[in-house]
Every structure is written in structure tokens, then in C-alpha cells.
C-alpha positions, 0 to 999 in steps of 0.5 A, spaced: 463 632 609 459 634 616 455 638 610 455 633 605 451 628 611 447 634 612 445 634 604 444 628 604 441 626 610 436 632 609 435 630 601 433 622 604 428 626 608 424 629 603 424 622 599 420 619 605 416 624 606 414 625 598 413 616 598 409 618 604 404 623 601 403 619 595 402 613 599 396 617 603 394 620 596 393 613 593 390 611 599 385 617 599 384 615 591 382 608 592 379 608 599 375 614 597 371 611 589 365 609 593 361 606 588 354 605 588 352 597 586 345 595 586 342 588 584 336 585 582 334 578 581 328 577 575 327 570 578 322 564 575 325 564 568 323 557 566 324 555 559 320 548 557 320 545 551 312 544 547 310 536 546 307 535 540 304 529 539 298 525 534 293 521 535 289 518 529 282 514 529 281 509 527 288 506 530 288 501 524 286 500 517 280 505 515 279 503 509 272 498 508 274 494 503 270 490 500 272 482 500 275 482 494 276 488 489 275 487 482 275 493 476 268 498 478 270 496 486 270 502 491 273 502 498 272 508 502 274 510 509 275 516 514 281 518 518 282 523 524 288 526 525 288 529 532 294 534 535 295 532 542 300 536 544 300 542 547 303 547 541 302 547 533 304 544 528 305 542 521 302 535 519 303 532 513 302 525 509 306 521 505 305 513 502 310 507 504 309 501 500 309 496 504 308 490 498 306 490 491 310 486 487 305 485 482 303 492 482 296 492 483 296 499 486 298 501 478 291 499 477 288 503 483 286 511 484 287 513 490 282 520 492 284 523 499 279 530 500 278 534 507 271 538 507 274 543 511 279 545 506 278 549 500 281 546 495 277 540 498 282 535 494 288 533 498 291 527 492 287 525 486 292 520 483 294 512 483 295 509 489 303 507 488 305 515 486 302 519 491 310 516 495 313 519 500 313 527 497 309 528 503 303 532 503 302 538 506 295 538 509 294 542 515 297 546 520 294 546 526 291 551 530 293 548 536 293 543 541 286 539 541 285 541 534 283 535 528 281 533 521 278 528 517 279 525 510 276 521 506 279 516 503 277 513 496 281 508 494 277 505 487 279 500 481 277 503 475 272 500 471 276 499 464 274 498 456 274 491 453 281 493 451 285 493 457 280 487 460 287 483 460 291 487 464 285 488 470 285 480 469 292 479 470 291 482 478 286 477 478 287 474 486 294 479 486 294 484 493 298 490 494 299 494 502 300 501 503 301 505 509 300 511 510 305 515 514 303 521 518 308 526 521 307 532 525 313 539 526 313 544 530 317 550 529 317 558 530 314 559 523 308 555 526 303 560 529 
């Protein structure tokens, strides 16, 4: 019995002193992985969203017409739409019919031209088909830039024939408006 104490009191031994190397070894392994960490800040990365914004000249009305149309008549006027923001943009022009219940604007040709343009023809057609498919019309280059149209608004001068449909407006009105709208987007440079 006095040796199986020997045994087993010398067998505890080598068990501690066995956890106790691995504990030393464990701690040299995670004391020891020095690890380089290095650090850089790229600071002042301040992200601002671009306005895009429009001013057109004259406020109202452009169009000088006359004080009262009647079949030969021509109304013409210019209007300059101005990019006042501070990215480019996609402008474009579409047509609201504010009234027209007797369809005085069947009757009369709309011309919209830009001289910087080439073609110079922005719309060619009746005053109430233009609508609101919205012409594409300028890009603008950037901010502070503008374009001009002319407008020409004309009661064509029709044959005897349709004599009777021209005096069926007579004393008639119609109103349009014309919209303009402006985008910014990654595809604009």
C-alpha cells in the first residue's frame, strides 16, 4: 500500500507539473503573437447632394398676342430657360391644357424653334397635340447655362371651305400652359 501512495503521489506530480508546463506554454503562445496594427484616418470625406434649379424669363405670359386672333393672326414670343443650379441637367418641355372647352387650340399651329439647335425645330404641330409627352430639349451643360425659344403660335389662314369652322370659334378662348422640367442624373455629364 505504502508503494501504491508512492505511485500514485508521484503520478499526481507529473500531472501538475504537466498542466503546469502547458499552462506556461499557452501563455508564451498568446503573450507572445505581438501583432503590428496600424491605423490612418482619410478624413474630410463630405458627400453633398447637387441642386438643380430653373429660372425662365419672362416670368409670365411670353407670347404677344394680339387682342383678339382671328384666322391669318400670329402670336409670337421668347422664353429663356436658365439652369441656376449647380449641376447639369436634362431639361424638357411638355403642354397642359389649362382650358379649351371649345377647341380653339385644334384650330391653331404651335412652332417652338431653338437657334442653337440644329435641328432648329423643337415642335411643329397644333397647339393641343404637343401634350405632355415632354420634349427632350436641352442638356445643359452646367450650371449658369440657358436657351432661348421662340414661340409662334398661328391661326392658319383657311379656304372658303372651312370658312365655317373658323367662325365657329369666333369669340372662343383656349389657355395652355407650358411645363418645364428639369433631372440630374449620372448619365448627364
Amino acid at each position: 500500500m505504502k508503494r501504491m501512495k508512492f505511485l500514485f503521489g508521484q503520478r499526481r506530480m507529473q500531472v501538475l507539473l504537466t498542466l503546469a508546463v502547458l499552462l506556461l506554454a499557452a501563455s508564451v503562445v498568446i503573450g507572445s503573437g505581438a501583432n503590428f496594427t496600424a491605423t490612418s484616418a482619410n478624413a474630410g470625406n463630405a458627400f453633398t447632394a447637387g441642386n438643380l434649379t430653373m429660372s425662365y424669363n419672362p416670368a409670365g405670359a411670353f407670347l404677344t398676342t394680339p387682342a383678339k386672333m382671328r384666322p391669318g393672326a400670329i402670336s409670337t414670343g421668347t422664353v429663356t430657360i436658365s439652369n441656376t443650379g449647380d449641376v447639369p441637367g436634362q431639361f424638357s418641355l411638355s403642354e397642359t391644357v389649362t382650358s379649351d372647352t371649345y377647341h380653339l387650340g385644334a384650330a391653331l399651329d404651335l412652332l417652338i424653334t431653338d437657334p442653337n439647335a440644329t435641328p432648329t425645330t423643337v415642335y411643329n404641330g397644333k397647339l393641343d397635340e404637343m401634350g405632355t409627352q415632354g420634349l427632350g430639349i436641352w442638356q445643359s451643360a452646367g450650371p449658369t447655362s440657358s436657351h432661348t425659344y421662340t414661340f409662334t403660335v398661328t391661326w392658319p389662314n383657311n379656304h372658303p371651305a372651312s370658312d365655317e369652322a373658323d367662325t365657329a370659334l369666333m369669340g372662343k378662348s383656349c389657355t395652355y400652359k407650358f411645363d418645364w422640367t428639369a433631372i440630374a442624373n449620372s448619365t448627364i455629364d
